[in-house]
C-alpha positions in Angstrom: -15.3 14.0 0.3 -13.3 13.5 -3.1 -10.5 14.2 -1.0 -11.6 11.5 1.5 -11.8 9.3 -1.5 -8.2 9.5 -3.1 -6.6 9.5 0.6 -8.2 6.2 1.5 -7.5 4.8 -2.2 -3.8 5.7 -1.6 -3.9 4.1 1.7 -5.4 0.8 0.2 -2.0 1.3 -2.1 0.0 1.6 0.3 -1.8 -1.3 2.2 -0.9 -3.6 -1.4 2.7 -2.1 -1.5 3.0 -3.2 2.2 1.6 -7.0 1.1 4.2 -7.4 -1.5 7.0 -6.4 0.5 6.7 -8.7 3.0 5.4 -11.5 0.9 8.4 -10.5 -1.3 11.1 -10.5 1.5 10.2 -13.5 2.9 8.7 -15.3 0.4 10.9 -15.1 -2.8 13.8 -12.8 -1.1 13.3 -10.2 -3.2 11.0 -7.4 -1.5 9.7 -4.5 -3.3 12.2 -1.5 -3.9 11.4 1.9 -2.5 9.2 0.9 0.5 10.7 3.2 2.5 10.7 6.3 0.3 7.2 5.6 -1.0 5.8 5.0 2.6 7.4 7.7 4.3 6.2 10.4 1.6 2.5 9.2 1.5 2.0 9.3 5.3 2.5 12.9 4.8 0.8 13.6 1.7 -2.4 11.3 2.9 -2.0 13.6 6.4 -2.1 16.4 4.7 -5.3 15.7 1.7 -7.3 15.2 5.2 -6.1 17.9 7.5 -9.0 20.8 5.7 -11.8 18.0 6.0 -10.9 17.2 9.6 -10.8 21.1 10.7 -14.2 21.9 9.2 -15.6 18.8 10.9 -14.1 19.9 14.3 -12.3 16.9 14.6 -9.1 17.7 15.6 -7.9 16.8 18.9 -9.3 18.2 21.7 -9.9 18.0 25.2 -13.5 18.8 26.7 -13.3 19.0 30.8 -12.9 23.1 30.8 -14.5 23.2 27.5 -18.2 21.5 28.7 -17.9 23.1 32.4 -17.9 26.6 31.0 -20.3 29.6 29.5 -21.2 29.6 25.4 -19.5 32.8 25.5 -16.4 30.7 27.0 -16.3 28.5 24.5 -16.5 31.0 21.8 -13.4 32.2 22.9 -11.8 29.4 23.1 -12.5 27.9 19.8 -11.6 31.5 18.9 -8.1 31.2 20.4 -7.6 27.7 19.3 -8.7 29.0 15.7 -6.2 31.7 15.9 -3.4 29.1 16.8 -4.2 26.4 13.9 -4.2 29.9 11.6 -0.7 30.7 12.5 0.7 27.2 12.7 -0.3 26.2 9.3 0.8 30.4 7.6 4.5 28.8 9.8 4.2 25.7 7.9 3.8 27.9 4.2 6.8 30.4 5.2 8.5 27.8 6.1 8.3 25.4 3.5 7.9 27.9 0.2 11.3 28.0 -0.3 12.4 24.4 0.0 9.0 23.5 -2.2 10.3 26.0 -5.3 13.9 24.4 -4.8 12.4 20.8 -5.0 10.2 21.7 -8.2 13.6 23.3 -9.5 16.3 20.4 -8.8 12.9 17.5 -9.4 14.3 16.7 -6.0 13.8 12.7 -5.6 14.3 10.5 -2.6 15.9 7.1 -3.2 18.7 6.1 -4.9 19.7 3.3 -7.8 16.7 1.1 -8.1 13.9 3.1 -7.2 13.6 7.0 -7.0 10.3 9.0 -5.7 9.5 12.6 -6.7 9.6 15.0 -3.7 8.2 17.7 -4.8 4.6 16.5 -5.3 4.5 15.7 -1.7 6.0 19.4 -1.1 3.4 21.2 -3.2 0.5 18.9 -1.4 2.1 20.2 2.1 1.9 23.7 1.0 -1.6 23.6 -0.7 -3.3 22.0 2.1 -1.9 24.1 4.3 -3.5 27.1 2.7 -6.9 25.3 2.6 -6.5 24.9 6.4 -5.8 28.7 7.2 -8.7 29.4 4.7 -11.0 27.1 6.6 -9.4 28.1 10.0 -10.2 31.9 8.6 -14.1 30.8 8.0 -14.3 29.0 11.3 -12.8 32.0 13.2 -15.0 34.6 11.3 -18.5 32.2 12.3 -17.6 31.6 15.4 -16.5 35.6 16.5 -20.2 36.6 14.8 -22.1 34.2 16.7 -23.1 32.6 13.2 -21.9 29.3 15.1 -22.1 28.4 18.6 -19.8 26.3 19.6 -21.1 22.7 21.0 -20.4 20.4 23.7 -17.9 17.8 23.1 
């Protein structure tokens, strides 16, 4: 829930960066440097401070037809297989982003240029992290489910 919290107060931000921006541009002709670089990097870090909370919750996308028309043992294994998937698509997103997060820490990689510069490698690190979280929750999910200590419900 904390996470909840700082993702919704950093939307709100981004809500107040958006207002002055616009009132700036039009208003005065002078908008607020970095827009772009601060927006594009806070989508992803906001995305990514919810992604563990919205797994444990089981609200990730899904559809339901099969899902409700078949067996509890059905469903098992399909939460099973879908468990397994999210598992391995966030361990690709780790490998694949270790490297290009240590770089970033070790150049202070920024975005921007002249007037207003944002740090990449914060938002790298939060990519990374919460990525973990989500195989470790993904992990805890696939272990309840395969022991029966969930049964999986009916969307």
């Amino acid at each position: 829930e904390i996470l909840s919290t700082v993702s919704a107060f950093w939307a709100l931000l981004l809500c107040g960066i958006f207002l002055w921006d616009i009132i700036g541009r039009e208003a005065f002709n002078a908008p607020f440097q970095g827009t772009h670089e601060i927006v594009g990097n806070s989508i992803v870090g906001i995305l990514f401070l919810e992604l563990p909370s919205s797994v444990k919750r089981g609200a990730m996308l899904r559809t339901v037809f099969v899902f409700n028309a078949v067996s509890d043992t059905s469903r098992r294994i399909i939460d099973s297989c879908s468990y397994v998937l999210g598992i391995l698509l966030f361990l690709a997103i780790i490998f694949g982003g270790w490297g290009n997060m240590i770089t970033s820490w070790q150049l202070l990689e920024i975005e921007g240029a002249g007037a207003f510069e944002v740090p990449i490698y914060p938002v790298r690190t939060i990519i990374i992290l919460f990525s973990a979280i989500c195989v470790l929750v993904y992990s805890q999910l696939l272990y309840l489910t395969v022991t029966g200590k969930i049964i999986p419900k009916r969307g």
